[in-house]
C-alpha positions in Angstrom: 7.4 -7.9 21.7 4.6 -10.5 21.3 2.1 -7.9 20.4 4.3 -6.6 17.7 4.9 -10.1 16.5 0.9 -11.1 16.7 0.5 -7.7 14.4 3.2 -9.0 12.0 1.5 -12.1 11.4 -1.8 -10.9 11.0 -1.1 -8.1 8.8 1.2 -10.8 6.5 -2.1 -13.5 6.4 -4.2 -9.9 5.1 -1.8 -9.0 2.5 -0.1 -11.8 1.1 -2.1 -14.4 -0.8 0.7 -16.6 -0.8 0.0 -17.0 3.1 -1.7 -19.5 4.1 -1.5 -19.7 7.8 0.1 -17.6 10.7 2.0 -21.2 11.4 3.4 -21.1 7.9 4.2 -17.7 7.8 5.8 -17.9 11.8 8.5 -20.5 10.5 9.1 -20.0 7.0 8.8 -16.2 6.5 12.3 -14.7 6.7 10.5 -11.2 6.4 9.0 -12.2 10.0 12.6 -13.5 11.2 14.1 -10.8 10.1 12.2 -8.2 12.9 12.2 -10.8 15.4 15.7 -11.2 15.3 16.0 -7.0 14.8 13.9 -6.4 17.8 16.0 -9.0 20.0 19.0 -6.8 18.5 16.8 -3.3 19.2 16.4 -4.1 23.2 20.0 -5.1 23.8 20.9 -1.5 22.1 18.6 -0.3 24.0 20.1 -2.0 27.1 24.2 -0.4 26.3 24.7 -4.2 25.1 25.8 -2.9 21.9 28.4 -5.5 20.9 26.2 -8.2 21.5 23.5 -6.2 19.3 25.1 -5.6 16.4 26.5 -9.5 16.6 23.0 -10.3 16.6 21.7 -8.1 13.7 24.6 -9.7 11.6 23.8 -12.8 11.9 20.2 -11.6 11.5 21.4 -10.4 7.8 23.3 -13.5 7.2 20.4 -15.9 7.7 17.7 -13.4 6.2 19.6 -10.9 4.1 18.0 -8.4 5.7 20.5 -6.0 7.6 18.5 -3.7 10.1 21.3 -1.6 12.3 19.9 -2.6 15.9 19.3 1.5 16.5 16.6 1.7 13.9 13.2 1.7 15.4 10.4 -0.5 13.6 6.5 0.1 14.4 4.2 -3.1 14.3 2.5 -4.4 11.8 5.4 -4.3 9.6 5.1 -6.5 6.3 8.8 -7.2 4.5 8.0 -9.1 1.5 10.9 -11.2 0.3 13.2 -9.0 2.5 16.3 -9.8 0.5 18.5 -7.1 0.2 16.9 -4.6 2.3 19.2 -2.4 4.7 17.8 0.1 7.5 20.2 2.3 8.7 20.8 3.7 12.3 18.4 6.4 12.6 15.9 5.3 10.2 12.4 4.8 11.6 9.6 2.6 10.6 6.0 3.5 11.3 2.7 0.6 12.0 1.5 -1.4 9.0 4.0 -0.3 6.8 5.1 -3.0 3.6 8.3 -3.2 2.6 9.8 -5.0 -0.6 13.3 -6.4 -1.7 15.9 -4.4 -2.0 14.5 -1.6 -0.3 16.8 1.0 1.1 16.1 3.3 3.7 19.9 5.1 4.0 21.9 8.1 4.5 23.7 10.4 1.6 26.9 11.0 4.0 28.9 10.9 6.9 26.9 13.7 9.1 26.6 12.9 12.7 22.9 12.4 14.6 19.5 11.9 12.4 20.5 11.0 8.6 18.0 8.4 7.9 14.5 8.8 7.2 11.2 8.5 9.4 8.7 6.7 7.6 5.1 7.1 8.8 2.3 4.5 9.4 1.0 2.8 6.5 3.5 3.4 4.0 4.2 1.4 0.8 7.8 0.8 -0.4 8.1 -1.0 -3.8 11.1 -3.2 -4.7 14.5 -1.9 -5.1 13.3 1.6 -4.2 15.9 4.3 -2.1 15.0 6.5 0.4 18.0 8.6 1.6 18.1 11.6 3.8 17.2 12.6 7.2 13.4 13.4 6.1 9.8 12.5 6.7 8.0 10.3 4.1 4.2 10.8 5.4 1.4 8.3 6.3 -0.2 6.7 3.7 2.5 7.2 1.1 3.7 5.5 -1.8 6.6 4.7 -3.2 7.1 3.1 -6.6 9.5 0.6 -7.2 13.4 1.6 -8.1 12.3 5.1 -7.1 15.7 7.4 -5.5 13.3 10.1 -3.0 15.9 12.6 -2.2 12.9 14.9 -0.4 10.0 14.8 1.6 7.2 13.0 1.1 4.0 14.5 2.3 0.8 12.0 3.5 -1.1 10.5 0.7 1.5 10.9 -1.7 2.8 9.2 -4.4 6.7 9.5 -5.5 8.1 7.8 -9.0 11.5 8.1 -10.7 14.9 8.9 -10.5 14.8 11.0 -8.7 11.3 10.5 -7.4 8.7 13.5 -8.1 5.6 13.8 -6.6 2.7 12.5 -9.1 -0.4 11.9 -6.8 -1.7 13.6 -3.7 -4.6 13.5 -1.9 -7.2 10.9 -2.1 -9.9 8.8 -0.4 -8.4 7.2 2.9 -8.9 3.6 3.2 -8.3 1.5 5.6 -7.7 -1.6 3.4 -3.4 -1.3 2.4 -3.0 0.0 -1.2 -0.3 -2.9 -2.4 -0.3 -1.6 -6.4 3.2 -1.4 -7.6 1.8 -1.4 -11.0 -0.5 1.1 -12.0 1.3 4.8 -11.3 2.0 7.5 -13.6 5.2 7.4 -15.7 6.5 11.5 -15.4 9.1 11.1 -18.2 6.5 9.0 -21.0 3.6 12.2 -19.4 6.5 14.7 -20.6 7.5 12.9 -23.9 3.8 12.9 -24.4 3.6 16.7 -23.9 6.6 17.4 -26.3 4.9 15.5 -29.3 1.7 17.0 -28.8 3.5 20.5 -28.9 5.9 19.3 -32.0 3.0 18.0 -34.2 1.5 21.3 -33.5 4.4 23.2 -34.7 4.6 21.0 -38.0 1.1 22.0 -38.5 1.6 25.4 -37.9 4.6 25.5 -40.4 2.9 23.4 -43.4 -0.2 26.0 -43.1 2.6 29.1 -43.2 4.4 27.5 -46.4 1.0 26.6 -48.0 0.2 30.4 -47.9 
């Protein structure tokens, strides 16, 4: 647990220039408190303690507003920005170095029994207010843009935008610095009302040289 929670601090102080010690971000980071308190919650699960869990991941949510189901399982080096309004279901699972932001929500679309959550890979981005429903795999290295709804898979080094979220980027030069953009990614619906007016003015050309005959 302390070797998850030394991770969590140092991958905070890389990523977040608002940080400006591991001290500071220790006591006032309810991001941090939210998967100590989840990983307190995770071993007494673990342990058939499951009343006392779940007691403890709701008052986890009250304090951080973060509400992690005490069954989901979190990798290290996790980085929930803000946190607020982010929910992890039950069989969701959450890969190393992986950022989260607000309002994040990595669900279920039904009431199907066993795995209905997602497994997130190592180093995965998340933007703010973004879904993520369905028992499937969003590979390493992935990005997804904020208030994205990703119905599907998600292969590694992928990028997934809109509603719902289509694959715009794959492939790429692996870094090992975290790609944090949330800003610059393709738009698929201005790309295909781009296409349409190319191919209209086209057509109005077409036509004026057909009357002009």
């Amino acid at each position: 647990m302390f070797d998850n929670l030394r991770a969590d601090l140092n991958v905070i102080k890389e990523r977040d220039p608002a940080a400006r010690s591991k001290l500071e971000i220790f006591l006032l980071y309810s991001g941090v408190h939210a998967l100590i308190g989840h990983r307190m919650a995770h071993w007494f699960y673990r342990h058939h303690m499951k009343f006392l869990a779940r007691w403890i991941s709701q008052a986890n949510r009250f304090w951080t507003g973060v509400e992690i189901h005490p069954a989901a399982k979190i990798g290290k080096g996790v980085m929930i920005d803000h946190g607020m309004g982010i929910v992890i279901g039950e069989t969701a699972e959450v890969g190393d170095y992986c950022t989260l932001y607000q309002g994040v929500t990595l669900g279920g679309t039904g009431k199907d029994v066993g795995k209905r959550h997602p497994t997130i890979g190592n180093n995965v981005m998340i933007g703010a207010g973004a879904k993520v429903l369905g028992p499937f795999k969003v590979g390493d290295h992935a990005k997804i843009a904020a208030n994205a709804v990703v119905l599907d898979e998600v292969p590694e080094h992928c990028t997934a935008v809109g509603v719902p979220a289509r694959i715009v980027r794959c492939g790429g030069k692996r870094t090992c610095e975290a790609d944090l953009d949330q800003v610059h990614m393709p738009d698929p619906t201005a790309q295909e009302l781009c296409a349409l007016r190319i191919r209209l003015e086209r057509l109005e050309k077409a036509l004026e040289e057909t009357q002009n005959k």
